[in-house]
One Martini backbone bead per residue (centre of mass of N, CA, C, O) as a GRO file, in nm:
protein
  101
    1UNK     BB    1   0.628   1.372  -0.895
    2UNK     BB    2   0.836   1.077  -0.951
    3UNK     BB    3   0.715   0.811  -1.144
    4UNK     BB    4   0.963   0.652  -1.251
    5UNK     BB    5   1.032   0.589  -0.995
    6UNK     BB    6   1.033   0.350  -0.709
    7UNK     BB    7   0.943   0.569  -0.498
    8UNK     BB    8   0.675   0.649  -0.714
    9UNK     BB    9   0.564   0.359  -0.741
   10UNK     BB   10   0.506   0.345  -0.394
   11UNK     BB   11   0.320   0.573  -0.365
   12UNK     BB   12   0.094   0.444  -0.573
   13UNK     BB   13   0.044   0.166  -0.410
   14UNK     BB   14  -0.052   0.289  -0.158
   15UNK     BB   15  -0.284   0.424  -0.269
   16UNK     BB   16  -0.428   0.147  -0.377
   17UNK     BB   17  -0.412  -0.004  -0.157
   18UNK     BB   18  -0.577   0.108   0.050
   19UNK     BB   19  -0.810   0.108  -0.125
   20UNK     BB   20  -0.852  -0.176  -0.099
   21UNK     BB   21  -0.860  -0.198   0.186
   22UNK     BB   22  -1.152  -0.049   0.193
   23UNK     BB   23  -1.340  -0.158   0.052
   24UNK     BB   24  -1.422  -0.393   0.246
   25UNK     BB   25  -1.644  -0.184   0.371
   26UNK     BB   26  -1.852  -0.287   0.109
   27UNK     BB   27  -1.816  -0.610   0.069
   28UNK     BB   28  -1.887  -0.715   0.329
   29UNK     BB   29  -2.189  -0.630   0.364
   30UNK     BB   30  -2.269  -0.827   0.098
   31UNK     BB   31  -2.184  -1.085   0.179
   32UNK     BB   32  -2.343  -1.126   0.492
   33UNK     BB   33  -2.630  -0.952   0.447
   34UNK     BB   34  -2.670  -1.044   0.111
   35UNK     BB   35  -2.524  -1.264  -0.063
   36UNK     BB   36  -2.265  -1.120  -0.182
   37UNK     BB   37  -1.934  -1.234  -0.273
   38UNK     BB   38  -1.801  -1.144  -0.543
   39UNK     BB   39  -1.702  -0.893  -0.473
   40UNK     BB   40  -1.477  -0.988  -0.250
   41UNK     BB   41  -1.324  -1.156  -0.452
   42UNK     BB   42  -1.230  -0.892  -0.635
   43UNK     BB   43  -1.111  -0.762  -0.378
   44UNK     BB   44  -0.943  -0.962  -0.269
   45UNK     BB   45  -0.733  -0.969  -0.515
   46UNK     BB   46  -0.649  -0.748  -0.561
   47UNK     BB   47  -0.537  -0.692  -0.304
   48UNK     BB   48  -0.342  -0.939  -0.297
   49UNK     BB   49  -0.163  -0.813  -0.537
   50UNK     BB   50  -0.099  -0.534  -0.415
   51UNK     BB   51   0.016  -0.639  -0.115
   52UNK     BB   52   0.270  -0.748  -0.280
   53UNK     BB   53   0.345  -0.500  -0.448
   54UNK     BB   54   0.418  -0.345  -0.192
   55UNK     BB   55   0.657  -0.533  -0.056
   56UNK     BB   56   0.858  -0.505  -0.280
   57UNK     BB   57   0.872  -0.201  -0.329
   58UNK     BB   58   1.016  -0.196  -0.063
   59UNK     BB   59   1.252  -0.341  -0.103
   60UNK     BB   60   1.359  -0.223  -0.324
   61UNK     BB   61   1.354   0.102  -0.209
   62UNK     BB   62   1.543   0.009   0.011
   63UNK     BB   63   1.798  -0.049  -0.165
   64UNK     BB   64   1.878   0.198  -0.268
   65UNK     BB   65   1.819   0.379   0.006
   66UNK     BB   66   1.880   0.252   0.291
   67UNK     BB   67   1.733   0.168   0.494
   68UNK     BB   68   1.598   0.151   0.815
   69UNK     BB   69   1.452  -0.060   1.035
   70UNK     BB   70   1.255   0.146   1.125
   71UNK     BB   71   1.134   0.226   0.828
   72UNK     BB   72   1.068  -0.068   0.749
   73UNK     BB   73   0.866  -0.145   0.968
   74UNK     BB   74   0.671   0.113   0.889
   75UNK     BB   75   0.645  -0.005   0.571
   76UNK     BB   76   0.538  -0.298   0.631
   77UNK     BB   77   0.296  -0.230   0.895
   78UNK     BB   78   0.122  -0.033   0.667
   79UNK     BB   79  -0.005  -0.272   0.519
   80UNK     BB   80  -0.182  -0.415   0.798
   81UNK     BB   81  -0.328  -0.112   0.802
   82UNK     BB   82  -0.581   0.094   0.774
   83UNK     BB   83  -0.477   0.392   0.629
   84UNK     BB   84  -0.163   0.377   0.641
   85UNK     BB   85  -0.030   0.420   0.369
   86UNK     BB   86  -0.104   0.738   0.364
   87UNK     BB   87   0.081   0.777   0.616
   88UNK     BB   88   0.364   0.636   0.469
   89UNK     BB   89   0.344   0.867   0.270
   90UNK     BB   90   0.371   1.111   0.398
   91UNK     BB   91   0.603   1.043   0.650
   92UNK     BB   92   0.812   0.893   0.427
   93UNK     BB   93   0.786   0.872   0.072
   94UNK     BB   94   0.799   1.203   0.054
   95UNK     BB   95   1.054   1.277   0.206
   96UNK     BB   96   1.232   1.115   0.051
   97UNK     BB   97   1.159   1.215  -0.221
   98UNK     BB   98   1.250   1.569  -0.106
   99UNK     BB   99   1.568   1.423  -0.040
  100UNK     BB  100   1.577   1.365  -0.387
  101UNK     BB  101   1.526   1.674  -0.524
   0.00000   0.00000   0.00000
């Protein structure tokens, strides 16, 4: 994997943007059941800066790549579903990756 490039960079969004997005998890019920927020203030900030730069490089990697709308549409649809981007990682972004190698 080419990692200097912009959609070995949306790859690894993908795959850290996921996991801040399943932290919710962990911190959610820290939060409810504990009266523990802190947590989840730390992870909401997280991944909302996380799931920025992961729209941003979607779209940057769009323009290079000139995606289509259906492609484009479940690229972006995959940032606000719980394990979606490994899923966009797999089917789309490995895939475009390996018919540019």
């Amino acid at each position: 994997m080419n990692f200097r490039s912009a959609l070995g960079i949306l790859r690894i969004l993908a795959f850290v943007e996921g996991i801040s997005y399943l932290s919710f998890a962990l911190t959610m019920p820290l939060k409810y059941m504990f009266d523990m927020p802190m947590p989840n203030k730390i992870v909401g900030m997280a991944h909302g800066i996380l799931f920025i730069a992961y729209c941003v490089m979607v779209f940057v990697v769009n323009l290079d790549k000139k995606w289509s709308l259906r492609i484009n549409f479940w690229a972006y649809f995959a940032s606000l579903i719980p394990f979606a981007t490994f899923v966009a990682d797999a089917k789309i972004f490995k895939v475009e990756q390996e018919k540019g190698a």
